[in-house]
N, C-alpha and C positions, 0 to 999 in steps of 0.2 A: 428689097425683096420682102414680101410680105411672111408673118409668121405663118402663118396656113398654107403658105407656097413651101414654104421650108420643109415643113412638118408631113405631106404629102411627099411630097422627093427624097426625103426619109424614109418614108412608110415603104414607097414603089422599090428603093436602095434594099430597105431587109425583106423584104415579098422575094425578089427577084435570087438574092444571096441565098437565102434560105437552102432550096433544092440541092444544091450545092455543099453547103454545110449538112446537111441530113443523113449522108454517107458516112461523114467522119464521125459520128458522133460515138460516145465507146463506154462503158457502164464502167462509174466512176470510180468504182472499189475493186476494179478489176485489175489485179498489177500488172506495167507496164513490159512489154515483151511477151507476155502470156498469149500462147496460143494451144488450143486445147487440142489432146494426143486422140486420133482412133485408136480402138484396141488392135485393131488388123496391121496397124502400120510396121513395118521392117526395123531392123536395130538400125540400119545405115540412116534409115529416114529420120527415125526418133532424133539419133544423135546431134544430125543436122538441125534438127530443129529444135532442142535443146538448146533451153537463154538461162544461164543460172541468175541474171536479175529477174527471172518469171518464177521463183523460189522465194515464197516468204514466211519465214520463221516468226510462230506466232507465238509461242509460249514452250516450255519446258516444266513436264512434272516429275517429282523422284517422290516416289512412295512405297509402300510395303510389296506390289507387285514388278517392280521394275520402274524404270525411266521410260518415260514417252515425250513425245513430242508434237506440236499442231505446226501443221509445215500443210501451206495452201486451205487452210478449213479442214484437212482432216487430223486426225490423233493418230500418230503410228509407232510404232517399238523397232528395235534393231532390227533390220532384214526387213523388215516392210518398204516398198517401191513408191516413189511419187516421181512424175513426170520421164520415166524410165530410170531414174536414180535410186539407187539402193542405200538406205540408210543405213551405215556402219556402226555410229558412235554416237551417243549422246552423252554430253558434258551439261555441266551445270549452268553455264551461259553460252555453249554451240551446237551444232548440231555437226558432222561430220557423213558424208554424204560418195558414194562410188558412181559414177558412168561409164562403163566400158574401161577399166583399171586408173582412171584418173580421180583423184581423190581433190574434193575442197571442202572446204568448211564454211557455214553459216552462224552468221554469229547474233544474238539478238543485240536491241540496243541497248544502250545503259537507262536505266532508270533513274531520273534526278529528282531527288525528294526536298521542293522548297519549302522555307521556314520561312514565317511572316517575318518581317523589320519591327525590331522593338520598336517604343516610343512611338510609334502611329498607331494611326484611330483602327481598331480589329488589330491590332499587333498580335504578338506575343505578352510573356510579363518581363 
């Protein structure tokens, strides 16, 4: 079979697939479970539809006003709501979180601070 025969039955293979993959396609920075809430919708609804992997803890601050935290892109303080969840508690590395009297906690990740290898070229001393 010729390369040009190939490269065409290739071509006509992702033309024809395409359509089909166009549906799934999902914006890449958007976490995984995440489905976004109406303001109108019921508690029963919410909580059903409630994925605490669609909760991501982005950062924790502690300063002269109080502790906050960025949980989904927004900054919020104790008693502030994100995804029907009520935030309780903020700690220094989680965040602690209420739904309808069930309580979990978020934790961020650890942060690993590598140090160059002596004796190699851009080492350390």
């Amino acid at each position: 079979m010729s390369k040009r025969l190939r490269y065409a039955i290739a071509g006509v293979l992702l033309l024809a697939l395409m359509p089909a993959a166009a549906g799934e396609l999902r914006d890449p920075l958007e976490p995984y479970g995440f489905r976004p809430v109406s303001p109108g919708v019921s508690a029963e609804t919410r909580g059903a539809m409630f994925d605490a992997n669609s909760l991501r803890l982005s950062g924790i601050f502690v300063g002269p006003d109080g502790a906050s935290a960025v949980i989904n892109g927004r900054r919020l303080r104790v008693g502030d709501e994100v995804t029907g969840a009520q935030l309780v508690r903020i700690e220094s590395h989680a965040v602690e979180l209420d739904l309808d009297g069930d309580r979990f906690k978020i934790e961020l990740l650890p942060i690993t601070v590598k140090t160059p290898a002596r004796r190699l070229s851009g080492g350390g001393e």
